[in-house]
Every structure is written in structure tokens, then in C-alpha cells.
C-alpha positions in Angstrom: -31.8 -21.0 -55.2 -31.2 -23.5 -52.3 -29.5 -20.1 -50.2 -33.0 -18.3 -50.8 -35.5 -20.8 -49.4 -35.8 -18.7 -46.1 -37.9 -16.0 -48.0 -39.9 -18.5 -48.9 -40.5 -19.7 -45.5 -40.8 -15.8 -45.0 -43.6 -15.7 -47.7 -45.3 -18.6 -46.3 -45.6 -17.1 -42.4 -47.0 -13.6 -44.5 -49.5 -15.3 -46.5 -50.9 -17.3 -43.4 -50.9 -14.7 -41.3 -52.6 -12.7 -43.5 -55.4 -15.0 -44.8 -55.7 -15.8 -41.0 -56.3 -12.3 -39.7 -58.8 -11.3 -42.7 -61.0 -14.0 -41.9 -60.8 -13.2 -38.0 -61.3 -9.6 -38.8 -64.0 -10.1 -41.5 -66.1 -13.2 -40.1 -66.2 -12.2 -36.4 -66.9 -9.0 -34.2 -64.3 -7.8 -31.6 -64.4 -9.8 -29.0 -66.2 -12.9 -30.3 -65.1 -16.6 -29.0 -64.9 -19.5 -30.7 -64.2 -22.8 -28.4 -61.4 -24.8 -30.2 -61.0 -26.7 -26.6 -63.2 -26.1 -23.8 -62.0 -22.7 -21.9 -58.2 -23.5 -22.6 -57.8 -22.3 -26.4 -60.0 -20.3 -28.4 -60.4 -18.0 -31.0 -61.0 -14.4 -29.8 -61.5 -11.4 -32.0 -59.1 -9.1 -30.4 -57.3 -5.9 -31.7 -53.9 -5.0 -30.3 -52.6 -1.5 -30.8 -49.4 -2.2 -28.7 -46.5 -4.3 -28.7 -46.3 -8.1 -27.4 -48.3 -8.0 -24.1 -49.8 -5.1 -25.0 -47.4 -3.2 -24.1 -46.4 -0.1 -25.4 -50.0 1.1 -26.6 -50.9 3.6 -29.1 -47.0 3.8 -30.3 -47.6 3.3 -33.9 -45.6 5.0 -35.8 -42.4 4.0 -33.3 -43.4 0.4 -34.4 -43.2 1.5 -37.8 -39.6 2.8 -38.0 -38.8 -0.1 -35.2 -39.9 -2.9 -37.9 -38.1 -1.1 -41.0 -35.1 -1.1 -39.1 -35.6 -4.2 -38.2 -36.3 -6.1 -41.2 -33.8 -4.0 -43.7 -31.6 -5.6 -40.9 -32.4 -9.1 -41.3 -32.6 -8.9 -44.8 -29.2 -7.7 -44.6 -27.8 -10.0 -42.5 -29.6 -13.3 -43.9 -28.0 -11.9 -47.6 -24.1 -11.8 -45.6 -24.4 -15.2 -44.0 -27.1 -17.1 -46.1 -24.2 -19.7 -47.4 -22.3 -20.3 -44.2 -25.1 -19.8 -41.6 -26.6 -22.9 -40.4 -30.1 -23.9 -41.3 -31.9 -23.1 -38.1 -30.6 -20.2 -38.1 -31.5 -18.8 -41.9 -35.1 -20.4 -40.7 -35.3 -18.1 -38.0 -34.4 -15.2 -39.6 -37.0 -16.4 -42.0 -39.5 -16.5 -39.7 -39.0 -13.3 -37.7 -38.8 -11.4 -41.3 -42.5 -12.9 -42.5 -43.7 -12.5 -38.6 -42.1 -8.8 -38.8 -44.0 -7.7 -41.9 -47.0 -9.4 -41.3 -47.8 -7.1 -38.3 -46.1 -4.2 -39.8 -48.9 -4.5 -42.5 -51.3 -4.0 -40.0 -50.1 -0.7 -38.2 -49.2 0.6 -40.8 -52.7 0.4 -42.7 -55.3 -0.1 -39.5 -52.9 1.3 -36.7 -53.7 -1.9 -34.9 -52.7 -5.9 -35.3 -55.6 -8.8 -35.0 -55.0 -11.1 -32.4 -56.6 -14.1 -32.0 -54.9 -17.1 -30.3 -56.6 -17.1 -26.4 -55.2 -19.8 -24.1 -56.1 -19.5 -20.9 -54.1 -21.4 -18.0 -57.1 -21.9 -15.0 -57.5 -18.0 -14.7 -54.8 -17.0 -16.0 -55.4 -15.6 -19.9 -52.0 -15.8 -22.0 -51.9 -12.2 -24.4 -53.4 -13.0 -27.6 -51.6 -13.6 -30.3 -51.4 -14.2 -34.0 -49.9 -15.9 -36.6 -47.0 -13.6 -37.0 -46.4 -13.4 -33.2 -45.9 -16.7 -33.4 -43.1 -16.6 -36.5 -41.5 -14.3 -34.7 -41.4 -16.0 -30.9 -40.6 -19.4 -33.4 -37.8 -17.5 -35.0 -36.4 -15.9 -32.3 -36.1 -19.4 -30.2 -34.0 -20.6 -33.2 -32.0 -18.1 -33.7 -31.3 -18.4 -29.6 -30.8 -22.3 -30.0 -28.4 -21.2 -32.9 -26.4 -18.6 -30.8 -26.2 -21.2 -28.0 -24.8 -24.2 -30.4 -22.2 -21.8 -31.7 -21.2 -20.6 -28.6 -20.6 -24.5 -27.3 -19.2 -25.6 -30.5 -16.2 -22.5 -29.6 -16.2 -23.4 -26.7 -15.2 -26.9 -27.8 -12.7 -25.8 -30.3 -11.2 -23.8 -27.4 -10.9 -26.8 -25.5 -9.3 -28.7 -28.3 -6.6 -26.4 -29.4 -5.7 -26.0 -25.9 -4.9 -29.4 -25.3 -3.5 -29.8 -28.7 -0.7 -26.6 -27.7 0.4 -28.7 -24.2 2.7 -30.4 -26.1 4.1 -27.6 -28.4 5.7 -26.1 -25.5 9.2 -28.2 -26.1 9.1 -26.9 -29.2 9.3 -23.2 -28.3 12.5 -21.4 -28.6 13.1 -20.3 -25.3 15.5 -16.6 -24.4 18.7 -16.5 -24.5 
């Protein structure tokens, strides 16, 4: 069971994001604003029918294939390496999979995601975002920090195995 715990963390991302954007969708009006701190953050009503950023609009049933490609891929993968992977890594995958189906949900049944996270830098206005964006930017940073450990760690390895050939080379049998 301890190799599955990254569907539950999957699970927990869905269920949040989902009780999240039925209360924003049912409890405000599109573009309501709630003040959580001053003008910085707030929660905005906001429906997306694009990609991250917006971008992308009115693509829904692309996003549609896109995510079940996508996750039938993780799954995959998180089922070949889920007992030699590292942690961070299986959490990742975890949270892109429950950030990947939580706004799959949405296009596939409204043909639009809720937003709601508004931070707003002076006046500059960050895209607004949702639970699931977040799993998913969360889970992709880990699986980057994974990728980037891995890749050190060889590089290491290289490192040691080099120096530990230097002195083999007596020991080769040289032409005749």
C-alpha cells in the first residue's frame, strides 16, 4: 500500500479542487471579489475556457484528448517506477494526475474551468488560477527538482567511476 499513497495525494488535490470550485461557482457571480488581503490576493469568480494564461481559448475538446493522454500516461508511468522512483517525484506525478483531472472535469462537463486565485503585483494581475492549477505547477516543480537531482547524482557517479578507472590502466593488457 505504501507504493500507492500518490493517488491518494491525487484524490486529495481532486476533492479540494472540486469542493473549492463548487462553492466559487455556486456562492458568487462571475466576476465577484472577495478581499483576502487588501488588492494583492483575492477571490475572483472567473471562468477560463483556455489553457494556463488563457491561452489557447475555446480549444475544448483538444484539452480533452490532451488530458487523457496525459494522465493514462502518468498513470502509466507512476505504476512502472512507483517502487524505485523517489518520493518527490511519485508526489509530483500525484499532484499533476489530481490537478490534471480536476480541470478535465470541468471542460469536459461546462466547457470551461473556475478560476479563482487573483494576486495582483502593483498593476500587474497574475492569471487566475485554481486549486488544480496549482497541483499541477506544484507537481511539475517537483518532478523538475527530481530530474535535476538525478541528473547531479550521474553526474557524480560519472565523476567517481572516472577517478576510480585512473588507476586500472596498469592493469590493462596492452597489444602485442
Amino acid at each position: 500500500m505504501r507504493n500507492y499513497y500518490y493517488y491518494l495525494i491525487a484524490a486529495v488535490v481532486l476533492i479540494v479542487d472540486f469542493i473549492t470550485k463548487k462553492l466559487v461557482a455556486t456562492k458568487m457571480e462571475i466576476n465577484d471579489k472577495i478581499s483576502v488581503i487588501g488588492d494583492f490576493f483575492l477571490i475572483t469568480s472567473h471562468r477560463n475556457r483556455g489553457a494556463a494564461f488563457g491561452i489557447l481559448q475555446d480549444q475544448r475538446w483538444f484539452f480533452i484528448v490532451i488530458t487523457i493522454i496525459i494522465v493514462a500516461g502518468i498513470i502509466w508511468y507512476m505504476q512502472a517506477v512507483r517502487k524505485t522512483a523517489k518520493p518527490w517525484l511519485l508526489v509530483g506525478l500525484g499532484l499533476v494526475l489530481g490537478g490534471a483531472i480536476g480541470n478535465f472535469i470541468d471542460r469536459a462537463r461546462f466547457g470551461e474551468v473556475v478560476d479563482f486565485f487573483q494576486f495582483n503585483f502593483g498593476s500587474y494581475t497574475f492569471p487566475i488560477f485554481n486549486i488544480a492549477d496549482s497541483g499541477i505547477v506544484c507537481g511539475v516543480a517537483l518532478i523538475l527538482l527530481d530530474t535535476l537531482l538525478a541528473a547531479r547524482e550521474e553526474k557524480k557517479m560519472q565523476g567517481s567511476n572516472e577517478k576510480g578507472n585512473e588507476g586500472n590502466d596498469e592493469h590493462e593488457q596492452q597489444p602485442v
